[in-house]
Backbone as CSV, one residue per row, in Angstrom:
resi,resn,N_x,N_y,N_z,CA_x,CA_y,CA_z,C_x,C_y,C_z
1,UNK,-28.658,38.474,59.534,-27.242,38.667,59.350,-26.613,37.282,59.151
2,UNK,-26.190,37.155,58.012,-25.470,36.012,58.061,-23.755,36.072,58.237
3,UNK,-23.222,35.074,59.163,-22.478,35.157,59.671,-21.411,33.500,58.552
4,UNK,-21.804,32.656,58.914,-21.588,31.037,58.188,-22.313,30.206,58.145
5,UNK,-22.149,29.137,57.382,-23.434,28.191,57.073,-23.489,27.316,58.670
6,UNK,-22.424,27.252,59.363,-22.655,26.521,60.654,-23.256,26.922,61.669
7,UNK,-23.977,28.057,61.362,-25.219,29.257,62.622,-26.078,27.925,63.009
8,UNK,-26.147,27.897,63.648,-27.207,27.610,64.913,-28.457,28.400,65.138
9,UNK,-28.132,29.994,64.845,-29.119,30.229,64.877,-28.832,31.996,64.367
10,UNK,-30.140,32.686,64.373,-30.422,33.697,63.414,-30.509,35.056,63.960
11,UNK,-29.627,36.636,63.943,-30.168,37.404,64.489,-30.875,38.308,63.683
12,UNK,-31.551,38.717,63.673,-33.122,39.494,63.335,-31.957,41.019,63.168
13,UNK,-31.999,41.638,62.049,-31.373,42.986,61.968,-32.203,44.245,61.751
14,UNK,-33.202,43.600,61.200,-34.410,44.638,60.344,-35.377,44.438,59.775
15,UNK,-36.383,45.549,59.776,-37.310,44.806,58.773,-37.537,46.283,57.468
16,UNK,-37.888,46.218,56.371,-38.007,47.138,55.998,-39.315,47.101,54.973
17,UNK,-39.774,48.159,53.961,-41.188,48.025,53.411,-39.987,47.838,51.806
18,UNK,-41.138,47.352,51.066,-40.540,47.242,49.554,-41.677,47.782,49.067
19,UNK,-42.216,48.305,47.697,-43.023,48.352,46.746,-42.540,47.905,45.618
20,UNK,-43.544,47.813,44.731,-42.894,47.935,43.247,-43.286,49.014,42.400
21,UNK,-43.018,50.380,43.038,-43.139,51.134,42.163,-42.559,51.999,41.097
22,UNK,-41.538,51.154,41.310,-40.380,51.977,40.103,-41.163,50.985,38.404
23,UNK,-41.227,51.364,37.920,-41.468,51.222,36.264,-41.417,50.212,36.052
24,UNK,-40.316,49.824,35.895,-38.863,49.254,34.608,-38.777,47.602,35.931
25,UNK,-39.006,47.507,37.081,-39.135,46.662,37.771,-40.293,45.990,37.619
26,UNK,-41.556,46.737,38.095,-42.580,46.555,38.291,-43.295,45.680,36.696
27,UNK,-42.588,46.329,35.579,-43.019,45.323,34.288,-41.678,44.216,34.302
28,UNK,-40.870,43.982,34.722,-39.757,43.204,34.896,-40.506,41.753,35.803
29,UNK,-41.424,42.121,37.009,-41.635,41.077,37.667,-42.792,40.768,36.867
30,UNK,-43.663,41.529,36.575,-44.702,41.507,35.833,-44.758,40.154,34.075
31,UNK,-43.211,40.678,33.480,-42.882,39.841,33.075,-43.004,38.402,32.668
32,UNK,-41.667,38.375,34.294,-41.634,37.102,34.931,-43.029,36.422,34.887
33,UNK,-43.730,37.126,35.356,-45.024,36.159,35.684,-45.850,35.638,34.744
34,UNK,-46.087,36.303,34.034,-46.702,36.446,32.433,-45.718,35.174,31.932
35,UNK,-44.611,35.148,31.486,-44.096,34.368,31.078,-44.128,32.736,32.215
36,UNK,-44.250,32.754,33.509,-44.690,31.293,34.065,-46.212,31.137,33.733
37,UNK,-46.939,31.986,33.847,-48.623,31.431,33.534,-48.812,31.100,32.094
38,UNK,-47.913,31.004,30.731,-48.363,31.234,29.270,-47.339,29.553,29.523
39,UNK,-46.611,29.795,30.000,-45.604,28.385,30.371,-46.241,27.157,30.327
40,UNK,-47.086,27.402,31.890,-48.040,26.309,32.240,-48.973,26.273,31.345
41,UNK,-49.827,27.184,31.060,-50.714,26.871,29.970,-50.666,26.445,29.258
42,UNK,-49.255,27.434,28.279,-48.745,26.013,26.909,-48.246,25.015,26.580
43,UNK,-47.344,24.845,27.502,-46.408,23.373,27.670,-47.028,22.928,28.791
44,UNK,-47.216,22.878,29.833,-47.519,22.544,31.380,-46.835,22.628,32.450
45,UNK,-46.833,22.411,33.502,-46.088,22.597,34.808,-44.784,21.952,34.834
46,UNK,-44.584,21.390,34.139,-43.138,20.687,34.097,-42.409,20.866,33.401
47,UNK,-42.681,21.996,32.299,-42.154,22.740,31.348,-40.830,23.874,32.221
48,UNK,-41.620,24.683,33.366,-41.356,25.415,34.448,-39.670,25.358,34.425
49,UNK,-38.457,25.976,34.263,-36.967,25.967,34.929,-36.900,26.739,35.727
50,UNK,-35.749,26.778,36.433,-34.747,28.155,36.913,-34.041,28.692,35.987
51,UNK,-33.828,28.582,34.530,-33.215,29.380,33.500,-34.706,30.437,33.288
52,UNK,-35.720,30.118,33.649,-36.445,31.279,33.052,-36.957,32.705,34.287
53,UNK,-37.145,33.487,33.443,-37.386,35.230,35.194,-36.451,35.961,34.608
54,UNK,-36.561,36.647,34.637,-35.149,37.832,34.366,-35.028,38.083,36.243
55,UNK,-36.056,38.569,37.167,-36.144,39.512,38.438,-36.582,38.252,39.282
56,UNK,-37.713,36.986,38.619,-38.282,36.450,39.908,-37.614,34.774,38.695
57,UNK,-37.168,33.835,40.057,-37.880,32.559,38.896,-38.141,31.384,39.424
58,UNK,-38.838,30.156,38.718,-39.595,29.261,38.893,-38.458,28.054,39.186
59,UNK,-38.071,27.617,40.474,-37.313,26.627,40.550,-38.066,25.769,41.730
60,UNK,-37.287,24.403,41.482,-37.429,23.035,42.268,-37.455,23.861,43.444
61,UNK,-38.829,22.697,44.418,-38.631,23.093,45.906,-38.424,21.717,46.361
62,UNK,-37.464,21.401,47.590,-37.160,19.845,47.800,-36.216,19.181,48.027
63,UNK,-35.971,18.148,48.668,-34.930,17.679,48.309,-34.959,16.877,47.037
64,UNK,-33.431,16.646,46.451,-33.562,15.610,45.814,-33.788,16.143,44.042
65,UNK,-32.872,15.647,43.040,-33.274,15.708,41.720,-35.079,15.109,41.147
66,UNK,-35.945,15.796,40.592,-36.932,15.322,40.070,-38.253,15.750,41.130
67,UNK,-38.157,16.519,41.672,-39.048,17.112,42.588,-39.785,18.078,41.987
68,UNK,-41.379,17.510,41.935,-42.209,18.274,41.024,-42.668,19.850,41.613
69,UNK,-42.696,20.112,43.234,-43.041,21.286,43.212,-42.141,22.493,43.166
70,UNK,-42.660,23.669,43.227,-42.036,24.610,42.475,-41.944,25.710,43.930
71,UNK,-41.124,26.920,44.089,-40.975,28.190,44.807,-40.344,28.995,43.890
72,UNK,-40.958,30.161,44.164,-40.474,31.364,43.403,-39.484,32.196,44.149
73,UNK,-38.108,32.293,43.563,-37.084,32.933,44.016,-36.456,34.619,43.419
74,UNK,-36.143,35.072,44.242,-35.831,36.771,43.446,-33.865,36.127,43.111
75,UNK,-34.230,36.888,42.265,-32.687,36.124,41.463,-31.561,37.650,41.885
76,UNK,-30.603,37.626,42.409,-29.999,38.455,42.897,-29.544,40.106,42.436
77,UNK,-30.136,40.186,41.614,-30.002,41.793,40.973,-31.183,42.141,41.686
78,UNK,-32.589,41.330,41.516,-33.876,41.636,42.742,-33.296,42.124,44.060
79,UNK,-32.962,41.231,44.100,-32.835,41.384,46.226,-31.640,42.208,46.222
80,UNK,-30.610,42.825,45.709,-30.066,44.020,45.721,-31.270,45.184,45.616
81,UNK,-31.668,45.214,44.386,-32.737,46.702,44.277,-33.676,46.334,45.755
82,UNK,-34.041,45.276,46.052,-34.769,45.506,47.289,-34.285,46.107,48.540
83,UNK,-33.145,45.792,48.473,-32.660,45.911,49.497,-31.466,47.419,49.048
84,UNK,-31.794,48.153,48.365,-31.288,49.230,47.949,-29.371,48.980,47.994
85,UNK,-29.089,47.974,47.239,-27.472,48.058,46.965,-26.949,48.166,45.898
């Protein structure tokens, strides 16, 4: 539950199951992924943005501008359908 960025600390509300078995998602992340592995392959790892994913995408992990590694984030239309809103 987030309350403000000045929490101290975190209360635990739920946990729930996800799949990906709806269709139209499931080739959506599927996608995504396909399009980071043809990425790296063809250009290389530094090719990688956060403009690319439609559902999941490839951004900076780090502090700081120029930070080579990467985390995969659900871009917020995701984490609504996950979270059924």
């Amino acid at each position: 539950m987030f309350e403000s960025r000045a929490e101290v600390s975190s209360n635990f509300v739920a946990v729930a199951r996800f799949d990906l078995d709806n269709p139209d998602i499931y080739s959506r992340v599927m996608a995504d992924y396909d399009l980071v592995r043809d990425t790296i392959t063809t250009t290389g790892f530094d090719s990688l943005t956060g403009r690319m994913g439609d559902l999941v995408q490839p951004r900076t992990k780090g502090p700081g501008h120029g930070s080579r590694s990467r985390a995969f984030y659900a871009r917020k239309t995701f984490v609504s359908h996950i979270l059924g809103l």
